[in-house]
Structure formats: structure tokens, C-alpha cells
PDB file of N, CA, C and O in Angstrom:
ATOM      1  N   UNK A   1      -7.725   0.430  27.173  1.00  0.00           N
ATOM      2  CA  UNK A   1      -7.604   0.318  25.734  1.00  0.00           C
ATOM      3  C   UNK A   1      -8.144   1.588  25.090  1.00  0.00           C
ATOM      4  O   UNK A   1      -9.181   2.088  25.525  1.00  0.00           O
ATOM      5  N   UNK A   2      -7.406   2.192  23.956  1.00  0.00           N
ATOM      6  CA  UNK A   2      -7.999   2.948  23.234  1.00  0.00           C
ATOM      7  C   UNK A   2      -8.189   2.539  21.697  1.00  0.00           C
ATOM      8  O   UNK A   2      -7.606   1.684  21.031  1.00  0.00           O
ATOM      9  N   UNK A   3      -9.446   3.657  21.284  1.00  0.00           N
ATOM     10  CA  UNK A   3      -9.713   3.370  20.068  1.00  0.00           C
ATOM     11  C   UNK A   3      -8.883   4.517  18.919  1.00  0.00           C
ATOM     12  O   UNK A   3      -8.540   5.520  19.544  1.00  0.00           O
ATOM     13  N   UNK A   4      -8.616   4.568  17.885  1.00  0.00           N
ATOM     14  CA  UNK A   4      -8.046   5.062  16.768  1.00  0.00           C
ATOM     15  C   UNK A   4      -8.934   5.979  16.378  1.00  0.00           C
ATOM     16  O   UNK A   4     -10.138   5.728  16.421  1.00  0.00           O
ATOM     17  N   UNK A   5      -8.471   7.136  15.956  1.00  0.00           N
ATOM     18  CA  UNK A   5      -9.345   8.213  15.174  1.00  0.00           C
ATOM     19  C   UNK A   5      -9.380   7.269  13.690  1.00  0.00           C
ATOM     20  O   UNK A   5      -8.512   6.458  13.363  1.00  0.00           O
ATOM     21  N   UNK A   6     -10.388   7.548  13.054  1.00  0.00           N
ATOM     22  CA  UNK A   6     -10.472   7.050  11.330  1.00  0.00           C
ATOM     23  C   UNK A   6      -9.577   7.416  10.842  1.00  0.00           C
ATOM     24  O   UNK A   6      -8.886   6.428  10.595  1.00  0.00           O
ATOM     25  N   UNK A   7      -8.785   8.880  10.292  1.00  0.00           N
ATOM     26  CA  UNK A   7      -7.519   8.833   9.833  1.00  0.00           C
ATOM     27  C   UNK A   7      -6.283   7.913  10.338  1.00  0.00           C
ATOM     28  O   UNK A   7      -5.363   7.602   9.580  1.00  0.00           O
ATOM     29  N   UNK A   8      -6.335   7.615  11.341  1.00  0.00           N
ATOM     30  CA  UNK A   8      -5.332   6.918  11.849  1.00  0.00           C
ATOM     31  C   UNK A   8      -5.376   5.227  11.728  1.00  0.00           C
ATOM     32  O   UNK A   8      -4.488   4.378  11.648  1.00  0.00           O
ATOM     33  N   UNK A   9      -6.860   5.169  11.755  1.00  0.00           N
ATOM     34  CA  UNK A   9      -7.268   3.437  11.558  1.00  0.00           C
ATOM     35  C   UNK A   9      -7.349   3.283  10.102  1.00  0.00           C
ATOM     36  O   UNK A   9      -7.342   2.129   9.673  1.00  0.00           O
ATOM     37  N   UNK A  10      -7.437   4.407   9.146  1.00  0.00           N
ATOM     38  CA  UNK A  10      -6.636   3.910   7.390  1.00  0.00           C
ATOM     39  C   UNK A  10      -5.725   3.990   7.135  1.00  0.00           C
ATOM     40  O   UNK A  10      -5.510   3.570   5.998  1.00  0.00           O
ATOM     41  N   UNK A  11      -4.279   4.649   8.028  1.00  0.00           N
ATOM     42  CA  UNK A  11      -3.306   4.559   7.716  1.00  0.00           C
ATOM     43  C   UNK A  11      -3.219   3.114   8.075  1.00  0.00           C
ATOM     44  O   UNK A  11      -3.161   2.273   7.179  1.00  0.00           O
ATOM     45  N   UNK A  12      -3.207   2.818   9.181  1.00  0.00           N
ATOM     46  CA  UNK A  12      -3.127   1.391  10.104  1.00  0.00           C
ATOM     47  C   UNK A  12      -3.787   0.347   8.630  1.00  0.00           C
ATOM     48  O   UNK A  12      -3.107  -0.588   8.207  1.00  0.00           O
ATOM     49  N   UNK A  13      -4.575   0.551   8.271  1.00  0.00           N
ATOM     50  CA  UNK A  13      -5.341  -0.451   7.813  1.00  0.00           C
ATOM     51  C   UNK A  13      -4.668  -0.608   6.146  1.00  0.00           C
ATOM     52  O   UNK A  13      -4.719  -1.670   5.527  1.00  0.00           O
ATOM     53  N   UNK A  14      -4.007   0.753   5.558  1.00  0.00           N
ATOM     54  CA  UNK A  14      -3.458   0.662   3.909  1.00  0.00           C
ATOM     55  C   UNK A  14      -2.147  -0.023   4.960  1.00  0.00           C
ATOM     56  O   UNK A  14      -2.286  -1.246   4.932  1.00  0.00           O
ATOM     57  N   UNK A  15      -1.333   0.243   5.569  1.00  0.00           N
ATOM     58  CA  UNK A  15       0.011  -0.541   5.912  1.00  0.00           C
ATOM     59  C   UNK A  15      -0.232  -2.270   5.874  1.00  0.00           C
ATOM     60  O   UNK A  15       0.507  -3.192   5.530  1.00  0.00           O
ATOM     61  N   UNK A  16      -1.493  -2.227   6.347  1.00  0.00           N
ATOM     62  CA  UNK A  16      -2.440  -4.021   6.394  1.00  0.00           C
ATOM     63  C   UNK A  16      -1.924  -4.348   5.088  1.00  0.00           C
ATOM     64  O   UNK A  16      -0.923  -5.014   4.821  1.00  0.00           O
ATOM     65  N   UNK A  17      -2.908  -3.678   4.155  1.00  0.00           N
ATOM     66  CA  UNK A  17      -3.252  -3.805   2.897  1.00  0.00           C
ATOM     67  C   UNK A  17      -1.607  -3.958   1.825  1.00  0.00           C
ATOM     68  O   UNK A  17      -1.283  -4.841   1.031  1.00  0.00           O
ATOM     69  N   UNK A  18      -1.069  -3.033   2.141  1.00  0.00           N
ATOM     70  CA  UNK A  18       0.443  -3.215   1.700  1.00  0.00           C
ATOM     71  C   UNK A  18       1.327  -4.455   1.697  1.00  0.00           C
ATOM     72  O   UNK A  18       1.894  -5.098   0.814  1.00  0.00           O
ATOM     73  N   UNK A  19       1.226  -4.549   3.053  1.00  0.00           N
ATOM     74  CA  UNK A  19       1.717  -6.092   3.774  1.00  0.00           C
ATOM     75  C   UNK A  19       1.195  -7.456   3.076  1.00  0.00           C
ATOM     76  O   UNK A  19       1.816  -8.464   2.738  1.00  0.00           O
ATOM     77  N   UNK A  20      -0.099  -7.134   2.991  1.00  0.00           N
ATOM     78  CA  UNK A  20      -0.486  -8.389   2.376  1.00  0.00           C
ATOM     79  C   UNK A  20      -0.036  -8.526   0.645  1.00  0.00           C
ATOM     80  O   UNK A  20       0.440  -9.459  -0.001  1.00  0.00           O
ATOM     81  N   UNK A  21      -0.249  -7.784   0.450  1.00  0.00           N
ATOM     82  CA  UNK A  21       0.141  -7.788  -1.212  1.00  0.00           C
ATOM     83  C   UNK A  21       1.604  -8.098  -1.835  1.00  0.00           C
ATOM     84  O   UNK A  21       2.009  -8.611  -2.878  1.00  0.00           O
ATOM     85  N   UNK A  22       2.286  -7.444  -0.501  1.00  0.00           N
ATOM     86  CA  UNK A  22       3.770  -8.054  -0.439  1.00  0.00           C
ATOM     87  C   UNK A  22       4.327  -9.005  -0.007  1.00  0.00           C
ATOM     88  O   UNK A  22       5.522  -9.235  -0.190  1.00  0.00           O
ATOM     89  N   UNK A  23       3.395  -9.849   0.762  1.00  0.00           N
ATOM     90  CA  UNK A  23       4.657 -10.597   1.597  1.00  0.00           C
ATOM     91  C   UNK A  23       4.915 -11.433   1.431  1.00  0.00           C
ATOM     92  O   UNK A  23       4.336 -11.941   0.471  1.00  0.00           O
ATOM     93  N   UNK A  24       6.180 -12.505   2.307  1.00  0.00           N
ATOM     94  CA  UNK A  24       6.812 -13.656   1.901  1.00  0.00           C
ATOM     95  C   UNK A  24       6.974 -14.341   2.917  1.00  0.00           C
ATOM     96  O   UNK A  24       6.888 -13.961   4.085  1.00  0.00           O
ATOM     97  N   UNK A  25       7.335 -15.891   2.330  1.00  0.00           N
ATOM     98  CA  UNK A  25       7.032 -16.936   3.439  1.00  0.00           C
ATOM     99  C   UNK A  25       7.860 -16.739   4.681  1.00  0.00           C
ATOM    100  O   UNK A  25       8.766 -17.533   4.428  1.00  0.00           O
ATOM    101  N   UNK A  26       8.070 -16.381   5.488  1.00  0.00           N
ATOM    102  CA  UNK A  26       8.375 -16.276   6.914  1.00  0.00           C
ATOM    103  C   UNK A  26       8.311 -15.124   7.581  1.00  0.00           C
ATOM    104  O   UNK A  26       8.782 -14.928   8.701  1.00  0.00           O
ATOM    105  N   UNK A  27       7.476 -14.006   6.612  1.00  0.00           N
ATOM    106  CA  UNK A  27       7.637 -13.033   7.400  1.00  0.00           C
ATOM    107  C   UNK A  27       6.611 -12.561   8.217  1.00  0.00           C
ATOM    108  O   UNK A  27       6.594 -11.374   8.544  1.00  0.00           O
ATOM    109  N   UNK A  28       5.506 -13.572   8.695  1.00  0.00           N
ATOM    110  CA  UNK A  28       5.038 -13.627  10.095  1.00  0.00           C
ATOM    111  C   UNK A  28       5.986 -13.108  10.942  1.00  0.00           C
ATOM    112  O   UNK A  28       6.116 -11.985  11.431  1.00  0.00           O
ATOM    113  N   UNK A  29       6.945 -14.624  11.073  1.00  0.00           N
ATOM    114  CA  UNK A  29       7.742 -14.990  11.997  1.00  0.00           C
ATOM    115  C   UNK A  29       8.990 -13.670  12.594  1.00  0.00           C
ATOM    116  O   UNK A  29       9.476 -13.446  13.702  1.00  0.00           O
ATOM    117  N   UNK A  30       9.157 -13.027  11.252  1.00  0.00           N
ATOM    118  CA  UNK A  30      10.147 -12.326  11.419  1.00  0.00           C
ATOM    119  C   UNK A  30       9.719 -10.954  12.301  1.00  0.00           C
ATOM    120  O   UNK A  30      10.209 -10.352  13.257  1.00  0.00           O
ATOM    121  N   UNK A  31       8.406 -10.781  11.353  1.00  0.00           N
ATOM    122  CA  UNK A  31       7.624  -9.881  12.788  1.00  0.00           C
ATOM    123  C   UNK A  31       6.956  -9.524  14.126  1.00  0.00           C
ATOM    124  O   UNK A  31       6.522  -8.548  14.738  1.00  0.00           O
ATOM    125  N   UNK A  32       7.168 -11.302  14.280  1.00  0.00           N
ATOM    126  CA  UNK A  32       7.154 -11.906  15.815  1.00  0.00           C
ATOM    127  C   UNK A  32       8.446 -11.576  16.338  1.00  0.00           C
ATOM    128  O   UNK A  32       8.309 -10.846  17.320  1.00  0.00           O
ATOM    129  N   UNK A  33       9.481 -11.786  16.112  1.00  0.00           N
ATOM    130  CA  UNK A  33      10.758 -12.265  16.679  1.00  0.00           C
ATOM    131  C   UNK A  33      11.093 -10.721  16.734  1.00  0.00           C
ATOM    132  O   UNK A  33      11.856 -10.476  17.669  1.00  0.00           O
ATOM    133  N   UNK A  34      10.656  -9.368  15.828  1.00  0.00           N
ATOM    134  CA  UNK A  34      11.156  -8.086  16.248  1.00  0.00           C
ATOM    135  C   UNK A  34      10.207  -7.614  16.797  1.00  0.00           C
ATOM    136  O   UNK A  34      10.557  -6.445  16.961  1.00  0.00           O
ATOM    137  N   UNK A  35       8.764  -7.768  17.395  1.00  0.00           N
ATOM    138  CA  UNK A  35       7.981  -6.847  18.276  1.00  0.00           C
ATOM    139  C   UNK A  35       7.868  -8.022  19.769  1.00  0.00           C
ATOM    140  O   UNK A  35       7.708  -7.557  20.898  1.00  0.00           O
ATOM    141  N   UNK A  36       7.941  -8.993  19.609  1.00  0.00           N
ATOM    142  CA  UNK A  36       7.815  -9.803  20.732  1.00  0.00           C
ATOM    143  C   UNK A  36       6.583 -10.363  21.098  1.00  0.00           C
ATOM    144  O   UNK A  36       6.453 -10.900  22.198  1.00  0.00           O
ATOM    145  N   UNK A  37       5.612 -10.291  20.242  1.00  0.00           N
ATOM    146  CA  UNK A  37       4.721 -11.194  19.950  1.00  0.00           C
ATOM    147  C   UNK A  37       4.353 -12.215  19.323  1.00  0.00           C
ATOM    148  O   UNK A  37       4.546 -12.140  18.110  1.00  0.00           O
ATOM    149  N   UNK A  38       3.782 -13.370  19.780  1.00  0.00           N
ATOM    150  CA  UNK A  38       3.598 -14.817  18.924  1.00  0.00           C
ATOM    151  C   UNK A  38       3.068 -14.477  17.514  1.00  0.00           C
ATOM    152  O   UNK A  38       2.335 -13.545  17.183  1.00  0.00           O
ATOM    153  N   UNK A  39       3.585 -15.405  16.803  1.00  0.00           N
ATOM    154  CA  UNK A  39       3.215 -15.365  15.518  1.00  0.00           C
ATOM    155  C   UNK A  39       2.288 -15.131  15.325  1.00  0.00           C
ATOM    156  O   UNK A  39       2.086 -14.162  14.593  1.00  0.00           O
ATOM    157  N   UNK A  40       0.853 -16.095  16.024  1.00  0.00           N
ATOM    158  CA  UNK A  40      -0.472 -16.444  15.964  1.00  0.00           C
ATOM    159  C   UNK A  40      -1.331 -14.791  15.986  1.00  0.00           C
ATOM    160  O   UNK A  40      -2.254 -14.379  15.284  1.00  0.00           O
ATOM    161  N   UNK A  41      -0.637 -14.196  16.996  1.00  0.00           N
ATOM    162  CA  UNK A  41      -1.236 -12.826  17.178  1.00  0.00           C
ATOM    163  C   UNK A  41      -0.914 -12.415  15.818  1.00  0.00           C
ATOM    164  O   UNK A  41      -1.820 -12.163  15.024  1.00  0.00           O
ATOM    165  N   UNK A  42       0.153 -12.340  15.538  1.00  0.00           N
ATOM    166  CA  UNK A  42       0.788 -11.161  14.317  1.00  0.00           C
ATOM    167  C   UNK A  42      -0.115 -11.530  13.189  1.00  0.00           C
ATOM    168  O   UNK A  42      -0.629 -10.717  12.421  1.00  0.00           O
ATOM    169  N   UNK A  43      -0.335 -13.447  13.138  1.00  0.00           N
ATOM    170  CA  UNK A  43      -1.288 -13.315  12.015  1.00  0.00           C
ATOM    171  C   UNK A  43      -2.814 -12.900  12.161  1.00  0.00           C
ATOM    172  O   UNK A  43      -3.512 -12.616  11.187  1.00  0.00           O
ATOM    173  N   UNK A  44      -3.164 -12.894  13.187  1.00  0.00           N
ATOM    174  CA  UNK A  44      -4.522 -12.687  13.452  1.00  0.00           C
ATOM    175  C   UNK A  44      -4.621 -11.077  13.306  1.00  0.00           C
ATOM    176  O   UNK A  44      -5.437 -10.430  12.650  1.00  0.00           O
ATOM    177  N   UNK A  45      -3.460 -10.584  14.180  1.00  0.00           N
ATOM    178  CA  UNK A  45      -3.804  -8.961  13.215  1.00  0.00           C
ATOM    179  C   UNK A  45      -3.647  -8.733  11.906  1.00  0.00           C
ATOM    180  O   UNK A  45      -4.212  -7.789  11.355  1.00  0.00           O
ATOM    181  N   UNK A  46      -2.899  -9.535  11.300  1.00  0.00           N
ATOM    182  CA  UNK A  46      -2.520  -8.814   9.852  1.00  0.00           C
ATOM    183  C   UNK A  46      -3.561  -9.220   8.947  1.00  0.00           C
ATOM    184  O   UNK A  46      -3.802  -8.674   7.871  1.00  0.00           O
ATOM    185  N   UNK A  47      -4.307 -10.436   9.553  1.00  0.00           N
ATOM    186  CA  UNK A  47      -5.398 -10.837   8.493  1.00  0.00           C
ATOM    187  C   UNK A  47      -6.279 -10.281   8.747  1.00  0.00           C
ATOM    188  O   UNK A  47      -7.141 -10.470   7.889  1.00  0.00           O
ATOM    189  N   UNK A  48      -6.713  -9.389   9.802  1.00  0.00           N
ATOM    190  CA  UNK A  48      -8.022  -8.133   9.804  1.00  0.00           C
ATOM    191  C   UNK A  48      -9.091  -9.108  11.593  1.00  0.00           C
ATOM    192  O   UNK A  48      -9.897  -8.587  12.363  1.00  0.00           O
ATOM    193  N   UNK A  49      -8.607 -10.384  11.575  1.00  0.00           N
ATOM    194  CA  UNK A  49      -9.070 -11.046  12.517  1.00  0.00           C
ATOM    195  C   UNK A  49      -9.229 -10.298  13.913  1.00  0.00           C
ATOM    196  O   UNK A  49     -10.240 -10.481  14.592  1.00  0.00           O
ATOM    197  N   UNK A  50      -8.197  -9.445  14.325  1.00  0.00           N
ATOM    198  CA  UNK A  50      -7.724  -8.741  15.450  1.00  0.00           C
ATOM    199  C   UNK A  50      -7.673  -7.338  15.022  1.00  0.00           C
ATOM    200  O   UNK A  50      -7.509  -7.133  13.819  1.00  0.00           O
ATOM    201  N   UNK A  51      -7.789  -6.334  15.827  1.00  0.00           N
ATOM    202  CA  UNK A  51      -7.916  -4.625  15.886  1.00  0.00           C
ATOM    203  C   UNK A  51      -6.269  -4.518  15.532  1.00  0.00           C
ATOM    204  O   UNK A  51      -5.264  -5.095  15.948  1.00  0.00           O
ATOM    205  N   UNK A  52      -6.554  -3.417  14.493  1.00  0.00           N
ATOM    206  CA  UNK A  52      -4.699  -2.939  14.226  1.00  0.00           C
ATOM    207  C   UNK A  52      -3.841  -2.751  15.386  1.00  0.00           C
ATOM    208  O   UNK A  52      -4.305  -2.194  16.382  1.00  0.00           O
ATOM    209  N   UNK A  53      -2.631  -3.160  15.358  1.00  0.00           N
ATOM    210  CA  UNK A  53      -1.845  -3.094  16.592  1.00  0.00           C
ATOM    211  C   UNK A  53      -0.517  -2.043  15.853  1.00  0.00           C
ATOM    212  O   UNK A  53       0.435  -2.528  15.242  1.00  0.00           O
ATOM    213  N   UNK A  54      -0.692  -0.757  16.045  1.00  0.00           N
ATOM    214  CA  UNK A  54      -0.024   0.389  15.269  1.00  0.00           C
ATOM    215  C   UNK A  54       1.980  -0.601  15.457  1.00  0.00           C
ATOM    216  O   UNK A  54       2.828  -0.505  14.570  1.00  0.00           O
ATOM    217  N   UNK A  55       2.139  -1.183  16.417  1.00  0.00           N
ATOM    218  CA  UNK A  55       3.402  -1.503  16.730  1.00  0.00           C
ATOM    219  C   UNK A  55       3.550  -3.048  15.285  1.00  0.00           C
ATOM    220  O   UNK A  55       4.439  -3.247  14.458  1.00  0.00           O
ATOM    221  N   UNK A  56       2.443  -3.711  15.525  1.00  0.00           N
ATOM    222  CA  UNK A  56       2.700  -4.408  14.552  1.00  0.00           C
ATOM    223  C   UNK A  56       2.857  -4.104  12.920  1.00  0.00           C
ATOM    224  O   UNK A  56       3.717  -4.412  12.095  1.00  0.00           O
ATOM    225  N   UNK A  57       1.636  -3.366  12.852  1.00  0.00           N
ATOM    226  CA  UNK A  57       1.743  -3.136  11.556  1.00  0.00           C
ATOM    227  C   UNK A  57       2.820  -1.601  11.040  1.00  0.00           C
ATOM    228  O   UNK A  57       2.897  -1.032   9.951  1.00  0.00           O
ATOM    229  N   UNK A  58       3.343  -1.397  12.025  1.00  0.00           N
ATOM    230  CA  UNK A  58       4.404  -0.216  11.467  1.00  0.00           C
ATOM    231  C   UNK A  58       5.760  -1.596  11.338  1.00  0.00           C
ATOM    232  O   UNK A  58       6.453  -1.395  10.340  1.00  0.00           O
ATOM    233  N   UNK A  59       5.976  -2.220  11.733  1.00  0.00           N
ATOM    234  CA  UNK A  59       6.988  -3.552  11.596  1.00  0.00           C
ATOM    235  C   UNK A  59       6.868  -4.244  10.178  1.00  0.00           C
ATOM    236  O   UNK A  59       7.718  -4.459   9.313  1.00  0.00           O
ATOM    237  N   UNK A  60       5.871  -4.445  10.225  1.00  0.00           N
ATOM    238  CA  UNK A  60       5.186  -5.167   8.984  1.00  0.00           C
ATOM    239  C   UNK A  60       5.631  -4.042   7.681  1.00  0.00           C
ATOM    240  O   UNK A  60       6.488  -4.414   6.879  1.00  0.00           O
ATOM    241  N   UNK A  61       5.209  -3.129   7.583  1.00  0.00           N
ATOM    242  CA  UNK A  61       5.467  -2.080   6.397  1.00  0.00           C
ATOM    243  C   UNK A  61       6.901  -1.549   6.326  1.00  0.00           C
ATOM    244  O   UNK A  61       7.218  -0.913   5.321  1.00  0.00           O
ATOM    245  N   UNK A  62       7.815  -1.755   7.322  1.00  0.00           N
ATOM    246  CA  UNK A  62       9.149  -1.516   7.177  1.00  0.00           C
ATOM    247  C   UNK A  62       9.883  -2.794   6.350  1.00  0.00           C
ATOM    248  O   UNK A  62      10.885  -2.775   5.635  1.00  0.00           O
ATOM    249  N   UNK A  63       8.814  -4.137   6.802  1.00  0.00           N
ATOM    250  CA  UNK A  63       9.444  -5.467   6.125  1.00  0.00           C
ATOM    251  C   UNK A  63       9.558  -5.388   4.650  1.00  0.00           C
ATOM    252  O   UNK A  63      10.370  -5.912   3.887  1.00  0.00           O
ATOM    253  N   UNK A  64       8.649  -4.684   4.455  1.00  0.00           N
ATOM    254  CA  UNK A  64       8.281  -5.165   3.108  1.00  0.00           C
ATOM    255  C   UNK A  64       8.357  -3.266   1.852  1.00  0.00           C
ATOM    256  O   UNK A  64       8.099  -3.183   0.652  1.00  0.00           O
ATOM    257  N   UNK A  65       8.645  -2.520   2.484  1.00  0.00           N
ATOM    258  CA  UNK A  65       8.844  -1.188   2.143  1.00  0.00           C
ATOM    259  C   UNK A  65       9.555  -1.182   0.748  1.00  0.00           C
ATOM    260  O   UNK A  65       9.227  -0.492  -0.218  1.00  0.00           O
ATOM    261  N   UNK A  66      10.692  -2.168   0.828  1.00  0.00           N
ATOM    262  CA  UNK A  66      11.520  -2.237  -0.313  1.00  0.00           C
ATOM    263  C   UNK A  66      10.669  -2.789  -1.801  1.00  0.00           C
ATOM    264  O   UNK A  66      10.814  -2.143  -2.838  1.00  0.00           O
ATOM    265  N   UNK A  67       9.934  -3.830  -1.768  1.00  0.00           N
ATOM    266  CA  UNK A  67       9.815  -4.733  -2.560  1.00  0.00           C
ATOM    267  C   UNK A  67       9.168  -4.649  -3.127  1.00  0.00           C
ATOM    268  O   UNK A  67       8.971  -5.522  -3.972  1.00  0.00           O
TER     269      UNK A  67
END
């Protein structure tokens, strides 16, 4: 396992922050079903519960980029 330089763990962490402010009811799920991880994970990272997962949360900020 590696750890994140700080510039890299606030980008990781404003994409968090983005996500949350945007999102909508199923789009856990939707970011399970395109990285291939259980929901449960996706929410446990996105709610700060779990260490940024750069694959998740670059998924997450493409979901919601538009809105």
C-alpha cells in the first residue's frame, strides 16, 4: 500500500467534497457497477470512513462534473 503526497490527498479529498454536494439517489450504485466495487466500499470511501481510493473518487467527479 501506498500513501498520497498532500497535494495529491486534496485533490482526492475536494473531488470527495464535490461529490458530496452533488449527488443523487443512486449514484453510489452507479459507481459500484463502473469501478467494480461494492457499494458499501464506495460509500465508506466517499463518506471519509475509508482512505481516498484515487479510482473511486476520479469516477465519482466525472458523475457528477455536469451538474
Amino acid at each position: 500500500m501506498f500513501t498520497l503526497s498532500s497535494s495529491r490527498l486534496n485533490r482526492e479529498q475536494n473531488k470527495i467534497i464535490t461529490f458530496q454536494t452533488k449527488r443523487r439517489m443512486g449514484d453510489y450504485t452507479k459507481i459500484a457497477e463502473q469501478t467494480s466495487y461494492t457499494v458499501g466500499h464506495v460509500h465508506n470511501v466517499l463518506r471519509g470512513r475509508r482512505s481516498p481510493n484515487t479510482i473511486i473518487t476520479a469516477s465519482a467527479a466525472r458523475l457528477v462534473a455536469n451538474r
